[in-house]
Structure formats: C-alpha cells, structure tokens
C-alpha positions as a Python dict, from the first residue, in 0.01 Angstrom:
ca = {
    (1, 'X'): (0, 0, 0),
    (2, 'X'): (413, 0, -116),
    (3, 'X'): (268, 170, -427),
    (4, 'X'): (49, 458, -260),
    (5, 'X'): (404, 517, 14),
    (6, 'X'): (623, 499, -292),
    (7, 'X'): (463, 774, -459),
    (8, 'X'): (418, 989, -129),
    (9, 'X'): (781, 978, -108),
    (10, 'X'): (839, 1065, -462),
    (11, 'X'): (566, 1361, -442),
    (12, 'X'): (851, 1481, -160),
    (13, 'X'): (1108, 1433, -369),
    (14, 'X'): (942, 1602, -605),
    (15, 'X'): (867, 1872, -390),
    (16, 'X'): (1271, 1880, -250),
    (17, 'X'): (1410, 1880, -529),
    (18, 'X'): (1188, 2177, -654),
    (19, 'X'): (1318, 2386, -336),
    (20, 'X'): (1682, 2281, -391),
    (21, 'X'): (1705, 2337, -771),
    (22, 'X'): (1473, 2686, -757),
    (23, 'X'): (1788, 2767, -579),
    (24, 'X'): (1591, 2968, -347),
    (25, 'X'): (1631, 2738, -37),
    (26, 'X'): (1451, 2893, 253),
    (27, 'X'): (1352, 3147, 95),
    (28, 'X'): (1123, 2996, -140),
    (29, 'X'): (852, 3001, 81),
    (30, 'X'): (734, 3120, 447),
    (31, 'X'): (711, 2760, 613),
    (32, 'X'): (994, 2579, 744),
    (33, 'X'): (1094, 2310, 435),
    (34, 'X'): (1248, 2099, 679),
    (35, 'X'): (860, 1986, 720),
    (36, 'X'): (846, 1844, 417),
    (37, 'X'): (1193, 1674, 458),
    (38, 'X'): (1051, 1506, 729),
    (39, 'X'): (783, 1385, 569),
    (40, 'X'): (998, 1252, 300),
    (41, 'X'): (1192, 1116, 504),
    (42, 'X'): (896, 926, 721),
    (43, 'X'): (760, 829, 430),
    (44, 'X'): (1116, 643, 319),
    (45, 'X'): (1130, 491, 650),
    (46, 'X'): (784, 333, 644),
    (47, 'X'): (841, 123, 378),
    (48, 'X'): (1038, -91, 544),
    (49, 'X'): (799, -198, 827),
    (50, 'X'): (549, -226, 594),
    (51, 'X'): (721, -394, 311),
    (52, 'X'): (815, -652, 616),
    (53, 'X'): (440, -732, 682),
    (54, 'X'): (333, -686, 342),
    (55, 'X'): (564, -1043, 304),
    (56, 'X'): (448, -1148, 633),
    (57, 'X'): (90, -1149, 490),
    (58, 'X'): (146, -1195, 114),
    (59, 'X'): (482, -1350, 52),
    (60, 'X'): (644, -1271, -302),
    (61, 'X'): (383, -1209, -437),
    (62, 'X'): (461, -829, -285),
    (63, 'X'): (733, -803, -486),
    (64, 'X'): (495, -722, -761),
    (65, 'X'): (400, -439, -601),
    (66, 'X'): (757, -309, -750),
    (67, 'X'): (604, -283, -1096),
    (68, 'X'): (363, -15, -1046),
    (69, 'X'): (541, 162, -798),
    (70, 'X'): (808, 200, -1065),
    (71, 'X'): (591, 342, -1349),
    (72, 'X'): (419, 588, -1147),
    (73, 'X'): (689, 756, -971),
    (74, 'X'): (748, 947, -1308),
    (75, 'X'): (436, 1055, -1267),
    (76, 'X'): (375, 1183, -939),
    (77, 'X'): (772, 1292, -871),
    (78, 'X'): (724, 1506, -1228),
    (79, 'X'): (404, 1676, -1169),
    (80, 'X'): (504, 1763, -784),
    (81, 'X'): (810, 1905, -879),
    (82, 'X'): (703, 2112, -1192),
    (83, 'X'): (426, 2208, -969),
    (84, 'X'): (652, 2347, -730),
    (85, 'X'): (871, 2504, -945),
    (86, 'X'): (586, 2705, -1105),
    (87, 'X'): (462, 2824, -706),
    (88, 'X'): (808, 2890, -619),
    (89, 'X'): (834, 3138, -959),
    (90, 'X'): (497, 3262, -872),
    (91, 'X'): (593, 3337, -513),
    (92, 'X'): (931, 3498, -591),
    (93, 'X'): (732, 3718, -806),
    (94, 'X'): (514, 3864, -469),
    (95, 'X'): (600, 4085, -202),
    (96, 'X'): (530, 4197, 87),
    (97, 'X'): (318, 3962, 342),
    (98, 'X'): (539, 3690, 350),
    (99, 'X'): (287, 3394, 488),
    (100, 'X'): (3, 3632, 285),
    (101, 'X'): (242, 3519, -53),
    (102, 'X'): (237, 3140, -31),
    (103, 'X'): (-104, 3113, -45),
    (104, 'X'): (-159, 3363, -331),
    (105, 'X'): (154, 3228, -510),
    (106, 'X'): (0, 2933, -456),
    (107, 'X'): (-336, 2977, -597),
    (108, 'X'): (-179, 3189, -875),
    (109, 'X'): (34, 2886, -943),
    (110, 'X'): (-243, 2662, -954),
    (111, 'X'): (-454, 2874, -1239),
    (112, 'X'): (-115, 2850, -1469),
    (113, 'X'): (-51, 2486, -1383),
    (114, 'X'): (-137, 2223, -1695),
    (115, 'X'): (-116, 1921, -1655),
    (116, 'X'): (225, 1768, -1810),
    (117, 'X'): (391, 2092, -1730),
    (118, 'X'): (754, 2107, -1844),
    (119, 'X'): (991, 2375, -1597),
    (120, 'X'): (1150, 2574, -1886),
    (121, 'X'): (1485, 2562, -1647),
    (122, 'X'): (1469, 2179, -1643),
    (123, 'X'): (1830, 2016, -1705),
    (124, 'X'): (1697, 1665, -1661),
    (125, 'X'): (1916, 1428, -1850),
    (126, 'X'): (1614, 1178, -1837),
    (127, 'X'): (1302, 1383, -1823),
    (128, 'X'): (986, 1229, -1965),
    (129, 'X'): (717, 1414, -2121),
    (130, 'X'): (347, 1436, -1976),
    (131, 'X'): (234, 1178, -2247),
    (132, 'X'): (536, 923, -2165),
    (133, 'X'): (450, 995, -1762),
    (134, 'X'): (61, 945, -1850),
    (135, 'X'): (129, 621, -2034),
    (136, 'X'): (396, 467, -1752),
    (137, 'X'): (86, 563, -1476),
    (138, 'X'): (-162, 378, -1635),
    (139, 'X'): (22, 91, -1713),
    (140, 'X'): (98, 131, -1350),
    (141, 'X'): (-228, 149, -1253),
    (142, 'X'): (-397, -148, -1448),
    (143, 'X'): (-111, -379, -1296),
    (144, 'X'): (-263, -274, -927),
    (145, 'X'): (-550, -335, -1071),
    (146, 'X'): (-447, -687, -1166),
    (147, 'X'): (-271, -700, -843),
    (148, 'X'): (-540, -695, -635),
    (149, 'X'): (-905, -661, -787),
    (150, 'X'): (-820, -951, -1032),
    (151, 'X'): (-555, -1166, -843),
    (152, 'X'): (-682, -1494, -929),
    (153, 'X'): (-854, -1474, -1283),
    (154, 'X'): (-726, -1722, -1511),
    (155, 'X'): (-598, -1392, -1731),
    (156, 'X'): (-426, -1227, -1460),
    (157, 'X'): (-52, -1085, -1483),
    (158, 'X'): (62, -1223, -1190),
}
C-alpha cells in the first residue's frame, strides 16, 4: 500500500515538475494544474495515516516497504514526467480550441511516446536511462513480491 501511494505521488511529481520545467506554467494546458497539485499533495499527506496503521498492523516489518518504494519511483516519476513533457510540446504546437488541444495533444503525444523516453531538454544531474529505471522497478517489484506473496518461505528476503 506505501509502495502503490509512493509512486502516485511521484507520478505527480512527475507530472509538476513537467509543467514547471516546460516553463509554460498555466499555459501548458486548458485545466487548472493546481488539480494535480492537490493531488500530489493528498497523496503526500496520506502516507502518514497510513504508514501509522500499516505499523499498527504489521510492525517493522513495514519498513520494508521502503525498498521497493525506492526503486520504483525512478520509474514511475521518469516516465510521467517525460510523458508530460512530450504532451506539453505536442500541445504548444496546436491552436485554436483550447480544451479541443489537450485532448488531441494528448493523443498525439501518446502515438510518439516510447517507452524509456528521454526529454531532449532534460538537465537532470542524475537522470537514469529507461534500462537502469526498468531494472530498479523490477527489482522493486520482486521485493513486494517477497513482501507479501512469499512472507514466510524459508527463502524469503525479509
């Protein structure tokens, strides 16, 4: 549960961070942004209550939870941000209907979005390449596998 709320928030970080660096603002898209700030935001506030009754029900043992909440961040924070990057270039690229232009950017953006995407504008200091993120998210995903399909086989992780 930490893991699935860790990467929602870094999908809107992602996202934000897309918006702020397009340098665009509110004008990359029709919608209010401060919707998806929001959501960020919600997102960064759940954690706590339900980090608190993850221990309550768990103990430590959520602490592992850390582990693959770490390696897929990359991931998801990456890919939502290159994603948006690419609509927000597609969308600045469309006139006219303004609401009309999100969802065609956004389709448009969507037929030229690969997987591993790199922005071209990125100036990252640390920016790991689709392989690196792939690698991180599967390790990732086989400890929350471990976690809690195979908790208490005698080759278990944790």
């Amino acid at each position: 549960m930490l893991t699935l709320l860790y990467s929602a928030f870094g999908a809107f970080c992602g996202w934000l961070e897309a918006v702020l660096y397009a340098q665009r603002a509110a004008e990359s898209f029709s919608f209010n942004e401060h919707t998806g700030m929001m959501a960020q935001r919600i997102a960064a506030w759940l954690l706590v209550p339900v980090t608190l009754l993850a221990y309550h029900w768990l103990g430590l043992w959520v602490l592992a939870e850390a582990v693959p909440a770490a390696l897929l961040f990359p991931l998801v924070h990456d890919e939502a941000y290159n994603f948006t990057r690419l609509w927000i270039s597609c969308r600045a690229q469309m006139a006219a209907d303004y609401e009309k232009g999100d969802r065609l950017a956004w389709i448009t953006a969507r037929e030229l979005y690969r997987y591993g995407y790199q922005s071209p504008t990125t100036t990252a200091r640390n920016d790991f390449n689709g392989r690196t993120r792939t690698w991180f998210a599967l390790a990732g995903g086989l400890v929350l596998v471990d976690l809690y399909v195979f908790p208490f086989h005698p080759f278990s992780l944790f």
